[in-house]
C-alpha positions in Angstrom: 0.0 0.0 0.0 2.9 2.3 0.6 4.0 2.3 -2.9 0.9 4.5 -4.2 1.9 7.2 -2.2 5.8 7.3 -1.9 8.3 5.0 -3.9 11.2 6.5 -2.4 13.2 9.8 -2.2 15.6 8.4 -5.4 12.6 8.8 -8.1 11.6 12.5 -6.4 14.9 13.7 -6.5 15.1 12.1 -10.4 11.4 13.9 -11.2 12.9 16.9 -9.7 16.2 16.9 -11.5 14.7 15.6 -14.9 11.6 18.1 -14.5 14.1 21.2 -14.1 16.0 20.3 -16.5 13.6 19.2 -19.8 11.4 22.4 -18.9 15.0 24.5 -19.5 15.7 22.7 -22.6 12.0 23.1 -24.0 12.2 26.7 -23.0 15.5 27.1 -24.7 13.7 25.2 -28.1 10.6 27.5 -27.9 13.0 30.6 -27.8 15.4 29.6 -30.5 12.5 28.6 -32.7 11.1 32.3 -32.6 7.8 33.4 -31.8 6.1 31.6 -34.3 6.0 28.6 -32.5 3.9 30.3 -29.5 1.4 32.6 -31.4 -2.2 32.1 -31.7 -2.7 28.2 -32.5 -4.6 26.8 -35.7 -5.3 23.2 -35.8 -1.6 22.3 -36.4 0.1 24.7 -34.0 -2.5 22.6 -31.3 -1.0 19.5 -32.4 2.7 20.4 -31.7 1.8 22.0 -28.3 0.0 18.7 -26.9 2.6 16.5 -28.1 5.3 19.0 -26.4 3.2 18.5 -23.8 3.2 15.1 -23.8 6.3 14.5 -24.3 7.5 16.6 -21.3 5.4 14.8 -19.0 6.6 11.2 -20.7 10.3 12.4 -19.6 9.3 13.5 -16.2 7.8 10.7 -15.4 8.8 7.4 -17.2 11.8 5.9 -16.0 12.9 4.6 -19.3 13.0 7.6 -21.2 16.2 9.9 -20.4 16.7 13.1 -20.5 18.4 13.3 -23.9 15.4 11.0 -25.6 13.3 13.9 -24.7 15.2 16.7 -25.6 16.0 15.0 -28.8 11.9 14.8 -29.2 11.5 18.5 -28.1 13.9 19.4 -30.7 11.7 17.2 -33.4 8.6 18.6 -33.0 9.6 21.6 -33.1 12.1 21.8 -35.8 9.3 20.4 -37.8 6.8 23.0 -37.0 9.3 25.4 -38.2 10.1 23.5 -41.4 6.0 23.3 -42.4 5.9 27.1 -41.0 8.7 27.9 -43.2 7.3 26.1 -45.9 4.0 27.5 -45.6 5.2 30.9 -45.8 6.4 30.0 -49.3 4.1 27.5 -50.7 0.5 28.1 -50.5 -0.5 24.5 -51.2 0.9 24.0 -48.4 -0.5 26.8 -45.9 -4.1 25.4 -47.4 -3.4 22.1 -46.4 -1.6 22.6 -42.8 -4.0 26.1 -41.7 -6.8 26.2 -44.4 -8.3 29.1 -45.0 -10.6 31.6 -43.5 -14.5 31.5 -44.7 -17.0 34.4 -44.5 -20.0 33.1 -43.0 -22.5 36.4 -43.1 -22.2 38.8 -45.8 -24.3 42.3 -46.1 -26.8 41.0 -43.7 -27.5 37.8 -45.2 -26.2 34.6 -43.2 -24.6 31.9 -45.7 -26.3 28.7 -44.4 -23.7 26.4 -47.4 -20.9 28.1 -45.8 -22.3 27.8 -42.3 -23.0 24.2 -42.4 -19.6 23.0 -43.8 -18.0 24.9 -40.5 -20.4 24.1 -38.6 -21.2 27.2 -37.2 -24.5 28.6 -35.8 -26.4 32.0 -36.3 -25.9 32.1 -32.6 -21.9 32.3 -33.0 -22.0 34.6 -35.4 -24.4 36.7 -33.7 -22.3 36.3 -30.3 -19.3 37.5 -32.7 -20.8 40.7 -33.7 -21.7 41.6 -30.2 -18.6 40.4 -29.4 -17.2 43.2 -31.8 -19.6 45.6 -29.9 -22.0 46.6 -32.9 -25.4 47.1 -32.4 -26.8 45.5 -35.0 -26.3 42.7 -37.6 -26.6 45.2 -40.3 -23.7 47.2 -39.1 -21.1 44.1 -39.8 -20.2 44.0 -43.2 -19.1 40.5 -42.7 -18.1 37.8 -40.0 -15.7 35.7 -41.4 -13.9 32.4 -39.3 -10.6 32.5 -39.1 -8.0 29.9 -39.9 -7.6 29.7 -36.1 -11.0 29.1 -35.3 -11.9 33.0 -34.1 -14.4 35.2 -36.0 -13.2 38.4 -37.7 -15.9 41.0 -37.7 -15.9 43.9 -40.4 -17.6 46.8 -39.9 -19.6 48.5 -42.9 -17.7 51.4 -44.3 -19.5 54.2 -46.0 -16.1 55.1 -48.0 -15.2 52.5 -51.4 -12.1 51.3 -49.3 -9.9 48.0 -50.0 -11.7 45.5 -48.8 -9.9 43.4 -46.4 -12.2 40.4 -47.3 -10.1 40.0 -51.0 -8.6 36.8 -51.0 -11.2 34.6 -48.7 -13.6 31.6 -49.6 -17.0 32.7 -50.0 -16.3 36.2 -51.0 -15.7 36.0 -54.5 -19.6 35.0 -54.6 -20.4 37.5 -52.5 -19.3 40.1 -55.0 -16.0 40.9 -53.6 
């Protein structure tokens, strides 16, 4: 019975030790790897932080994995973040397939159920999203568009012929823009 609650003062000096030690070496990864690596997640930056995640709690507390293992795995995942990032940056078939891309969901006061559906998204959100925003009104958004990292991007109308800052997104091509 004594086992479930204390195995010894060896393997809490070694989580100690090994804990201290893999979260300076992950720090040290996530600040030579730049500030990509910690900015506002999409689906693949989620991935790479629960696996860093996962892996620092593998090498804190499995006995078989050392120290080096999972620095050499901190190191992986996050050198290949910053070769997709990289890549991304460069290729656009390749942001599409790692981020995707944003989708306007209400245009001009007209909700876009086709568009709503395949984001599964609700009149609800997008309402919470204007008033999120702080308009009054649906008719003062020009748009509400979801974001490659799941948020919703409200633009206000503009009386002025401006540059639109919709140019570029699915669904607004069809919407006139």
């Amino acid at each position: 019975m004594e086992q479930f609650f204390f195995t010894g003062w060896d393997s809490l000096a070694r989580t100690l030790i090994i804990g201290v030690l893999a979260y300076v070496a992950l720090v040290f990864f996530l600040r030579v790897s730049g500030k990509r690596t910690l900015s506002k997640m999409n689906a693949f930056d989620l991935v790479v932080t629960v696996a860093l995640g996962s892996t620092l709690a593998t090498v804190l507390l499995n006995k078989e994995v050392a120290l080096a293992e999972g620095a050499l795995a901190f190191a992986l995942l996050i050198g290949l973040q910053f070769i997709v990032t990289w890549s991304s940056v460069r290729a656009r078939w390749v942001r599409q397939l790692v981020t995707g891309e944003p989708r306007i969901l209400f245009y001009r006061g007209e909700y876009l159920p086709q568009a709503m559906r395949v984001a599964r998204v609700t009149q609800d959100e997008i309402q919470a999203a204007v008033r999120s925003a702080g308009l009054p009104s649906l008719q003062d958004a020009e748009a509400v568009v979801l974001e490659t990292d799941g948020s919703f991007s409200v633009v206000r109308r503009s009386k002025e012929a401006e540059a639109s800052s919709l140019t570029g997104i699915q669904g607004a091509a069809q919407q006139g823009q």
